[in-house]
N, C-alpha and C positions, 0 to 999 in steps of 0.2 A: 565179467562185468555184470553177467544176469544177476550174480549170486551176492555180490554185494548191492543189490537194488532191492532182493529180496530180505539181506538180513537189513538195510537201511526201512522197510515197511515196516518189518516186527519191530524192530526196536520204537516205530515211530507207532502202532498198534499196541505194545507193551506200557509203553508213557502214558499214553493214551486209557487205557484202563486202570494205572495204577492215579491215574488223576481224579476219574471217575468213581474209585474205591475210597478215595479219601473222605469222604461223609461216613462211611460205615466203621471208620476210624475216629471220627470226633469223640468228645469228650460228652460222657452224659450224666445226670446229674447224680445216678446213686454212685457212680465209680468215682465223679467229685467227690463227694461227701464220706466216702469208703480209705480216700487217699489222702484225707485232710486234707481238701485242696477250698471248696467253700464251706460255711456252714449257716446255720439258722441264728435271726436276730431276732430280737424283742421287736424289730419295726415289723415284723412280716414279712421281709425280706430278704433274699441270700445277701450274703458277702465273701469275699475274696479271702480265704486263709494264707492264700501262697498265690497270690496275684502273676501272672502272667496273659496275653492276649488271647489265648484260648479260655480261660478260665473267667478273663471277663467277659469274654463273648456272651458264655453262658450266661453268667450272672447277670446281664443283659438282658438274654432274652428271658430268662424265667422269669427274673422282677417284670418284666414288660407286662407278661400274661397275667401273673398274678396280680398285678396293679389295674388290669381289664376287667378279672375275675372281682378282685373286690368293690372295685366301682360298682359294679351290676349289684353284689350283695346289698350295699349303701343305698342306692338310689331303692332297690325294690323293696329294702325294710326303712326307709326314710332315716336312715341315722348316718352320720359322715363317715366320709373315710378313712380317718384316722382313728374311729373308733373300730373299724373292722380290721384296719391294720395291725393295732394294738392285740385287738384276741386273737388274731390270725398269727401271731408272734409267740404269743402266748402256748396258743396249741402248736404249734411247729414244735417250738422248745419241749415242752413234754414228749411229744414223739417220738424226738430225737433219742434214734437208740445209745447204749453206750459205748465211747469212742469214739462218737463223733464231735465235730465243733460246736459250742452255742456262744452268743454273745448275748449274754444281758444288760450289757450297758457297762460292765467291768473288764471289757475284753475277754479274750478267746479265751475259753475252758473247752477241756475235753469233758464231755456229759459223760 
């Protein structure tokens, strides 16, 4: 009886870690962009190549930051922000190495 209490902890110890290992497993954004999974658009903005709920997560969260990021630019140089969105699309896209996705407005190309 001892010994099935003790494999019932590990197992419930093992669960228990491999839940807490699950962040170091998410998805980030060069292994997205590596796996054609998002890529860069002309708005400044990721999107979804191969959409699924992890993949918008990300795309989620990074538009979020970068949509913070550009506000701050906008306001401290007084010009809007779809004008910094525009460059910020612009330069992404050139960045973008080859093989990866871009969107200019004509749908997904490999750069």
């Amino acid at each position: 009886m001892q010994a099935d209490t003790t494999i019932g902890r590990a197992t419930r110890v093992l669960a228990l870690l491999a839940l807490l290992a699950l962040p170091a497993w998410a998805l980030d954004l060069d292994t997205a962009k590596s796996r054609g999974l998002v890529g860069e658009t002309s708005s400044g903005y990721l999107a979804a190549v191969k959409p699924s709920a992890e993949v918008d997560a990300l795309v989620a969260d990074i538009n979020a930051q970068r949509k913070a990021h550009y506000r701050k630019i906008a306001v401290d140089n007084g010009i809007s922000l779809q004008a910094v969105e525009a460059r910020a699309g612009l330069k992404a896209i050139e960045k973008t190495p080859a093989g990866e996705f871009v969107n200019t407005g004509a749908g997904w190309q490999k750069k």
